[in-house]
C-alpha positions as CSV (number, residue, x, y, z in Angstrom):
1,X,0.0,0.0,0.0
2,X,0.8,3.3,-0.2
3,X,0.1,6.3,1.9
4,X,0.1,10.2,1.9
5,X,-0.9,12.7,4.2
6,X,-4.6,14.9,4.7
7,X,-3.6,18.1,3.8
8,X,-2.9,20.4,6.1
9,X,-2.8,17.8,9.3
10,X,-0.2,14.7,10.1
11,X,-3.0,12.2,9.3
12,X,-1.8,9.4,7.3
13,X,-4.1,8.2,4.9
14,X,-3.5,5.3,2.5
15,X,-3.7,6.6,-1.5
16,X,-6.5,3.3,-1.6
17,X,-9.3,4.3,1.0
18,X,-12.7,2.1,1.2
19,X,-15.9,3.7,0.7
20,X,-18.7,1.5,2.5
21,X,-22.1,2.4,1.2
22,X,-22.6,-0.8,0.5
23,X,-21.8,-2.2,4.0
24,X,-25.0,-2.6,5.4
25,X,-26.5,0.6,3.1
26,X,-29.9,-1.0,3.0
27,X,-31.6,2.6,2.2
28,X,-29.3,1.7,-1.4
29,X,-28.8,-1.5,-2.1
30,X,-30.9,-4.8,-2.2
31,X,-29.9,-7.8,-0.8
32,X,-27.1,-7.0,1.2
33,X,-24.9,-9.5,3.1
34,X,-24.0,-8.0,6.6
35,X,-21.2,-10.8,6.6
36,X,-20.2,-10.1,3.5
37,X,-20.1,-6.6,4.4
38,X,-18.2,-6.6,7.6
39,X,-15.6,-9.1,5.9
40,X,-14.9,-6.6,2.7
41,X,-13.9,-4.2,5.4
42,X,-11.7,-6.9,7.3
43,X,-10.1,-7.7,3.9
44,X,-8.9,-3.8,3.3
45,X,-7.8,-3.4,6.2
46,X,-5.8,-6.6,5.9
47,X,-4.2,-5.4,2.8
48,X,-3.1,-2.2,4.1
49,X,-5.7,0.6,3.5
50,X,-6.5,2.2,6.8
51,X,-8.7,5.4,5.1
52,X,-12.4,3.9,6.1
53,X,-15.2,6.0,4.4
54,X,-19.0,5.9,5.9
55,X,-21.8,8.3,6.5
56,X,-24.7,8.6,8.8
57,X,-27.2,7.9,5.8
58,X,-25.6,4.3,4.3
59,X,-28.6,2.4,6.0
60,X,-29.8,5.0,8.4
61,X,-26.8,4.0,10.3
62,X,-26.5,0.5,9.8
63,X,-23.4,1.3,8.0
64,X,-21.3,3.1,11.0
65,X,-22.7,0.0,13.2
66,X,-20.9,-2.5,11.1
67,X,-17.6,-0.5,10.8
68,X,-17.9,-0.2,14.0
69,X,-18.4,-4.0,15.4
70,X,-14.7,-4.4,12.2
71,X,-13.1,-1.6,14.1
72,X,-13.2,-3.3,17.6
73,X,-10.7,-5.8,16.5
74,X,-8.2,-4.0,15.7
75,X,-6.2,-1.0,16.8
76,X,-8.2,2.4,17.1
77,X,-5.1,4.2,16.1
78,X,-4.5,2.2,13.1
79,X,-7.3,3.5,11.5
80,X,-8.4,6.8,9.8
81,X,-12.0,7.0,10.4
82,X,-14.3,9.8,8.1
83,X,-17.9,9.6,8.3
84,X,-20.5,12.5,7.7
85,X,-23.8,14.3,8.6
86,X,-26.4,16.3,7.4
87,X,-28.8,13.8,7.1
88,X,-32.0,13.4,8.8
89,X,-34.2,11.2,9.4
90,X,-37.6,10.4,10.5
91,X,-39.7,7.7,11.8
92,X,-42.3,8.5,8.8
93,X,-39.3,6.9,6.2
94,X,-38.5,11.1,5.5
95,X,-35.1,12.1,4.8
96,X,-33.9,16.3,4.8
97,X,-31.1,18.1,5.0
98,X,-30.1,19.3,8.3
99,X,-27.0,21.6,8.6
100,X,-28.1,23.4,11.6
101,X,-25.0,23.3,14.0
102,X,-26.9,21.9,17.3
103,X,-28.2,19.1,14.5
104,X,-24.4,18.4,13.4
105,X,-23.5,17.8,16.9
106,X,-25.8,15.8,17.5
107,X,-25.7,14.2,14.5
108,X,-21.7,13.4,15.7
109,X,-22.3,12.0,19.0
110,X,-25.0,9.4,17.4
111,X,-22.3,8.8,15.1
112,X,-19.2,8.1,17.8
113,X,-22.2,5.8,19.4
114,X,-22.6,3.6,16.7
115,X,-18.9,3.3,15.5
116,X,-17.7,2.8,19.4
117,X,-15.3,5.3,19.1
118,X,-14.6,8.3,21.3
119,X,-13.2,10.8,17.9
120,X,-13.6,10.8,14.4
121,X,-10.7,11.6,12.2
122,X,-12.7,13.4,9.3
123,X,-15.9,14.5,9.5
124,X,-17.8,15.5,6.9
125,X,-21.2,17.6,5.7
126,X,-22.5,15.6,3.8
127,X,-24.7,18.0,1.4
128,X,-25.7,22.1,1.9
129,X,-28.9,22.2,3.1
130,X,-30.0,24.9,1.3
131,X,-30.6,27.6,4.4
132,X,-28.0,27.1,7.3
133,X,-25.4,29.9,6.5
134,X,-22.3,27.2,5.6
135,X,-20.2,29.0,7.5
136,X,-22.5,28.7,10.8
137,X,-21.8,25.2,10.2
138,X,-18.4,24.9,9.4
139,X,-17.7,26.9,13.0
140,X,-19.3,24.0,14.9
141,X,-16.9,21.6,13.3
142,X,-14.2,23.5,14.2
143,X,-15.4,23.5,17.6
144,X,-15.8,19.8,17.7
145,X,-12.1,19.6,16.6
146,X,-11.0,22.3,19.5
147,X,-12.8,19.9,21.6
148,X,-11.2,16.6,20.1
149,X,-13.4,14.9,18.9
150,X,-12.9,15.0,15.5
151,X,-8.9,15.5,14.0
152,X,-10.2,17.4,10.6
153,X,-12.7,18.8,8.7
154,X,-14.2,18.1,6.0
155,X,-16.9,19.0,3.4
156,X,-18.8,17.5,0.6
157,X,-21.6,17.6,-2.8
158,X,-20.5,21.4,-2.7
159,X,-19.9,24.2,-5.3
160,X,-17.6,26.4,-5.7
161,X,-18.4,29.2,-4.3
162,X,-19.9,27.1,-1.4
163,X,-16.5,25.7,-1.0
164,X,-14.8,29.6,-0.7
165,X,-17.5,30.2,1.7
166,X,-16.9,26.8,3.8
167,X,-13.2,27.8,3.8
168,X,-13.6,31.1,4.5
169,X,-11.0,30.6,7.2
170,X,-9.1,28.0,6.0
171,X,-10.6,25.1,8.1
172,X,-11.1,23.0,5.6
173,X,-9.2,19.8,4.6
174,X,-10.8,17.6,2.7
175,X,-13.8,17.9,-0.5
176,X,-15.2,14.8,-1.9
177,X,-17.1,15.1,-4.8
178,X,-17.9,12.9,-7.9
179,X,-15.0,12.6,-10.4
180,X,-13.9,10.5,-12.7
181,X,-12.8,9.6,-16.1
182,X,-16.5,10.1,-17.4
183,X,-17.3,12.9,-15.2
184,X,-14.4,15.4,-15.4
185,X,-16.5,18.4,-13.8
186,X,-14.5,19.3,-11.3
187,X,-11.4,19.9,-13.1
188,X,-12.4,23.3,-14.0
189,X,-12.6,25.2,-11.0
190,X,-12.6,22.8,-7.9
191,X,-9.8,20.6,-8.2
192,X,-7.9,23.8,-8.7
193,X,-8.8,25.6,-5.9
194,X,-7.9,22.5,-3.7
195,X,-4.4,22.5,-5.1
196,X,-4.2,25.8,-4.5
197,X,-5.4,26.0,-0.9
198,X,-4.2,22.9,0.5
199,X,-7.4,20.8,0.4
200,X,-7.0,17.1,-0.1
201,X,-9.7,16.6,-3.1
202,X,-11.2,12.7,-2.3
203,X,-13.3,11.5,-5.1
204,X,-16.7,9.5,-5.1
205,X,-17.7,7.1,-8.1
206,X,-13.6,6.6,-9.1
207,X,-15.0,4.2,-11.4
208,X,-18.5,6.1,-13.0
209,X,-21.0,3.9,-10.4
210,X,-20.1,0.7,-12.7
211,X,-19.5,2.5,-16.3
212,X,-16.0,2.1,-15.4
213,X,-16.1,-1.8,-14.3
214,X,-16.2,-2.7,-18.0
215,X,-19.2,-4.9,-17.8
216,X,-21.7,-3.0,-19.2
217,X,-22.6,-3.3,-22.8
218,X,-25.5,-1.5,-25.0
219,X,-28.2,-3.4,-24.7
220,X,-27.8,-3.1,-20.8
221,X,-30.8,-1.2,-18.6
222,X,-31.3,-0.4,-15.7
223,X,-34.6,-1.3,-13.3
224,X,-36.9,1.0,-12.9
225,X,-36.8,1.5,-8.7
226,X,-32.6,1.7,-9.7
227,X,-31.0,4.9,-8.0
228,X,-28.7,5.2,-11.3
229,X,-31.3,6.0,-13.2
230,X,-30.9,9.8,-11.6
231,X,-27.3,9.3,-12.6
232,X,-26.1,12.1,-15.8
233,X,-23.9,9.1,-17.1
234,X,-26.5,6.8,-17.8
235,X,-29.3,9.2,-19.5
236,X,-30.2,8.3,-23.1
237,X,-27.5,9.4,-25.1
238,X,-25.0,9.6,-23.0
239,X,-24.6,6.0,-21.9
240,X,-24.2,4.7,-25.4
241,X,-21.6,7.6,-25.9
242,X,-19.6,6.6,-22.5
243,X,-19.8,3.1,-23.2
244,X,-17.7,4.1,-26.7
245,X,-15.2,5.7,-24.1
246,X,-14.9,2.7,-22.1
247,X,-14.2,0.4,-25.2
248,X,-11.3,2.0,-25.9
249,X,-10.3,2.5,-22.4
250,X,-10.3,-1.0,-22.1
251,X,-8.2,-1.6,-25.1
252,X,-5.2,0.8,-23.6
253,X,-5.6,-0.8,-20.4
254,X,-5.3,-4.2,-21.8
255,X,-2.1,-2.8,-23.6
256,X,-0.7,-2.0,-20.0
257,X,-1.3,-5.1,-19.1
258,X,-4.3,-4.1,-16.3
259,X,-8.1,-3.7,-16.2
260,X,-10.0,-0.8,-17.1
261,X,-10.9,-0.5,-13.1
262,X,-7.1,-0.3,-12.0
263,X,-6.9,2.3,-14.7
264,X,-9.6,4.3,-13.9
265,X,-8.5,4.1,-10.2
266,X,-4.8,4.6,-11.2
267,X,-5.6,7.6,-13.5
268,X,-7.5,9.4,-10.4
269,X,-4.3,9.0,-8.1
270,X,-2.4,10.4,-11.0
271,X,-4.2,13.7,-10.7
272,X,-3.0,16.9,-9.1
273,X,-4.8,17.3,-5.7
274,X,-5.8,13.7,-5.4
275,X,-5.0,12.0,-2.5
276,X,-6.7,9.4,-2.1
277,X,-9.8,7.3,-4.0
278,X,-12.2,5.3,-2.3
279,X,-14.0,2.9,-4.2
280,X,-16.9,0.4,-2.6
281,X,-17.7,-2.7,-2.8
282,X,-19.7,-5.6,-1.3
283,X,-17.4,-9.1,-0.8
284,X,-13.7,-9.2,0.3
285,X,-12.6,-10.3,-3.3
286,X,-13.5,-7.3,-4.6
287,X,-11.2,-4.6,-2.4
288,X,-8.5,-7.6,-2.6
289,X,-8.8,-7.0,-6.4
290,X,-9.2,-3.1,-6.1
291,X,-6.3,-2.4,-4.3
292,X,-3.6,-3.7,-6.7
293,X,-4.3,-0.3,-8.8
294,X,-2.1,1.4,-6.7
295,X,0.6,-0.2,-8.5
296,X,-0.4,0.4,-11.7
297,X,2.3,3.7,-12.8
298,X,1.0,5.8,-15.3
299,X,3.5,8.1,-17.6
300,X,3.0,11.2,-19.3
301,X,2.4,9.6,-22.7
302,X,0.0,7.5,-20.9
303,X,-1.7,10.2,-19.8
304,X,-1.3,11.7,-22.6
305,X,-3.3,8.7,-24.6
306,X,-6.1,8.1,-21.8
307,X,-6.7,12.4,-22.4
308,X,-7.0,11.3,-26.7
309,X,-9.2,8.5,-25.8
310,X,-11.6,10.6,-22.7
311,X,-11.6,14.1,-25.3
């Protein structure tokens, strides 16, 4: 494995990070193995990634419990722990936005509950709200760090100029946003301003939510109840035009002697400002497979081709 460090702290953070929305994320996924679950996180951290990615949301919670039963056997201190808030939810089955800071800190203390931990090492808002002045709510995260019990701060699902205003002061460490070889959005003004103001930028989707798995082909579609069907990638049109991209992707990866994934993953960690990826997944095989793209060394004529081949 290898490691770097959270910007602007002297967290260590391997470059290969686990996201776990799919560790007991019921609220996402059907037909989840708990098990299965709790073992794909025993199996990264056997293989040397540390950076563990939940949220409050992945099953209502369910998600930090099952870290959290993983993270008992092993050292606390081994492991670099980010989980998020700003969702809320009611008995009704209703979800909102809640960045209101007496919610946040709240919203932390259920958190440390369910992961049996006493401190979070990055803690995120998850999503704006949409009325809570981001600032207000950025102060009570710096609080929670005076008061140690989180190490840094983090934000997420942002704009821009939501991102200026969260790091008004310079509290911020870490963005994670969607980015990948198919969705290259945040190379025009985001990734930028991260490099620029020490902000480690930690992508979501490394891989296009599956477009970047190479199993997809043209007759594929998705169900009807499927959350990737509110997904840009895969509207009419544009799948069929991604799915061209990928094609040749594949080729270029086959021609380094890797899989598209490891390429897609590998390309990411290539990137100015990225630190770290964190892919998901739901069986120990999976992460075993995923992590060997931290070996895969990309070039500039490498580069160079993959930017030909993405346009």
């Amino acid at each position: 494995m290898k490691y770097t460090t959270l910007k602007k702290t002297d967290i260590k953070i391997s470059k290969m990070g686990l996201g776990t929305n799919a560790v007991g994320g019921h609220n996402l996924y059907e037909g989840l193995n708990e098990e299965d679950g709790k073992n794909f996180v025993r199996a990264a951290i056997e293989e040397g990634i540390n950076f563990i990615d939940t949220a409050n949301i992945y099953g209502k919670g369910r998600s930090e419990e099952l870290v959290g039963e993983v993270l008992r056997e092993v050292p606390r201190d081994q492991i670099i722990l980010a989980t998020k808030g700003a969702n809320q939810w009611f008995s009704d089955g209703s979800v909102v936005l809640n960045n209101e800071p007496a919610f946040l800190r709240q919203s932390l203390e259920d958190s440390l509950k369910r992961l049996q931990t006493d401190y979070i090492d990055l803690y995120y808002i998850h999503n704006p709200d949409g009325k809570t002045p981001i600032g207000d709510a950025v102060t009570e995260l710096a609080k929670m760090k005076e008061e140690g019990k989180i190490r840094s701060i983090g934000i997420s699902n942002m704009t821009i100029d939501q991102v200026k205003e969260a790091n008004a002061h310079g509290d911020i460490n870490a963005l994670q946003l969607e980015y990948s070889m198919l969705n290259r959005s945040v190379e025009k003004e985001l990734l930028p301003y991260c490099v620029e103001n020490q902000i480690s930028f930690i992508p979501f989707g490394p891989l296009a939510f599956g477009l970047l798995g190479g199993k997809y082909t043209q007759d594929f579609t998705l169900a009807a109840n499927d959350w990737r069907n509110s997904v840009p990638l895969f509207a009419e049109g544009e799948f069929e035009k991604n799915l061209a991209k990928v094609e040749k992707l594949e080729a270029f990866a086959s021609s380094k002697q890797t899989s598209i994934s490891h390429l897609a993953l590998a390309w990411l960690l290539a990137r100015d400002g990225v630190d770290a990826v964190i892919p998901g997944g739901k069986h120990p095989g999976q992460i075993r497979d995923t992590v060997r793209a931290v070996d895969v060394e990309l070039g500039g004529q490498d580069l160079d081709a993959i930017k030909g081949i993405l346009g």
